[in-house]
N, C-alpha and C positions, 0 to 999 in steps of 0.2 A: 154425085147424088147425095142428099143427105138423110138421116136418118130419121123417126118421127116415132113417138110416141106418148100418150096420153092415157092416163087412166093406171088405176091400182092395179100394178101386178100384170102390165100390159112387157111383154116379152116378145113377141113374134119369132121365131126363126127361120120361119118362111112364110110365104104369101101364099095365101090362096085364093086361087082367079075363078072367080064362074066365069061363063060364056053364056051371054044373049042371044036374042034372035039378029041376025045379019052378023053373025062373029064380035060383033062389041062386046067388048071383058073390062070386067069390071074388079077390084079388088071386095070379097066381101070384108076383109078383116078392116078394109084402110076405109071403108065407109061407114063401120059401126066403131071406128075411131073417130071420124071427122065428126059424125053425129053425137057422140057423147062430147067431144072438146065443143062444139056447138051448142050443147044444150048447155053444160056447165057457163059459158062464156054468158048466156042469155042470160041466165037465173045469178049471175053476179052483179055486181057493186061497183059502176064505176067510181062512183066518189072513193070507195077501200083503192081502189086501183088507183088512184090520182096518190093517195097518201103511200102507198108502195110504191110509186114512180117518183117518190125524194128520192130514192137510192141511185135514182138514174140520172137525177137532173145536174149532179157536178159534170157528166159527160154530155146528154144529149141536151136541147131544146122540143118545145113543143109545137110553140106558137105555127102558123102559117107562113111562111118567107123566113122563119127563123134561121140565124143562122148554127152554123157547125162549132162545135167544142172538139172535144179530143172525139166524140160520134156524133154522127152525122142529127141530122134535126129530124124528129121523128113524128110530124104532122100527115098525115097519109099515109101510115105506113102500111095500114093493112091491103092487103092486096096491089101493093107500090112492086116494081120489082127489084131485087136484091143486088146490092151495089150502086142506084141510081143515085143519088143525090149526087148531083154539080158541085164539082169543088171537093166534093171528100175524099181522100186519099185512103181507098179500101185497101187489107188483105189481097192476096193472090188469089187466094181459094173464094173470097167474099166477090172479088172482080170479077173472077171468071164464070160465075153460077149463072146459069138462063132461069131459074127459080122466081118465085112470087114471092112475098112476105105473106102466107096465106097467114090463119090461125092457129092450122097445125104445123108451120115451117115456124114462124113467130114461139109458139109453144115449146118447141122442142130449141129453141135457139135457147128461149129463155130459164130454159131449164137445166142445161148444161152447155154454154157457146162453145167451148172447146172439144166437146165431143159430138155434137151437131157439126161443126163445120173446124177442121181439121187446119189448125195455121190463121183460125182470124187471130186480130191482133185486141179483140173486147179483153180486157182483163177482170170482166165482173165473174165470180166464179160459177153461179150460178143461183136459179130459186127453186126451191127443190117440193113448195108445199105448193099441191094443186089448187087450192080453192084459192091462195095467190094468183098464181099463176091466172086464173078463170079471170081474175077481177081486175090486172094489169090488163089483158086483153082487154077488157070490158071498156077500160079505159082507152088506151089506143085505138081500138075500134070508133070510140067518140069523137076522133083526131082527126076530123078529114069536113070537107063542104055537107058532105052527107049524114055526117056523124050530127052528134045531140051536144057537143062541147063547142061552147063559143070560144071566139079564138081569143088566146091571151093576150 
């Protein structure tokens, strides 16, 4: 499982679960996370996000059918699940995830990949400034049929 966090000074040591009516539990802390990485993601700049994803394009692609570099092509990603791309030779830890690229899996990947996910083989070291962070999303979020970015 990997680990998630979002937001100044956001720490958790534990989780706290309410319980609903029929036993459905919910995390409240992991849902006044995903809501703040959600709202930040909104109120960003995809275009700031296309110019902070130079950093990335010596490894990945964007385009749609693009192909692989040293990572995988990152057209779809959000919400793609982790490991999928045909052809790219993942990590162990990367192959083996049943995971989503959500926002907040993306998030916290892109914030520190080696301590998000133990053994990938990404060598970017990480972005560590949030309202980056918000607006890379902002942009990859553009990346798909559904998205607002024509493809290149």
């Amino acid at each position: 499982m990997f680990s998630k966090a979002f937001g100044k000074g956001v720490g958790f040591a534990a989780v706290v679960s309410v319980v609903g009516f029929g036993g459905l539990a919910f995390s409240a802390l992991a849902l006044a996370e995903e809501t703040a990485l959600e709202t930040a993601v909104e109120a960003a700049d995809p275009t700031a996000g296309q110019s902070i994803f130079r950093r990335c394009a010596a490894c990945h692609t964007v385009e749609n059918g693009g192909p692989t570099r040293v990572g995988p092509n990152l057209w779809g990603i959000v919400d793609r699940d982790i490991g999928a791309v045909e052809g790219f030779r993942y990590s162990r830890s990367m192959a083996a995830s049943e995971e989503t690229w959500s926002l907040e899996n993306l998030d916290g990947f892109i914030q520190n990949p080696r301590a998000f996910v133990p053994g990938t083989t990404m060598g970017f070291a990480g972005l560590r400034n949030e309202e980056q962070r918000a607006s890379l999303l902002a942009y990859l979020q553009s990346l798909s049929n559904e998205g607002s970015e024509a493809e290149e």
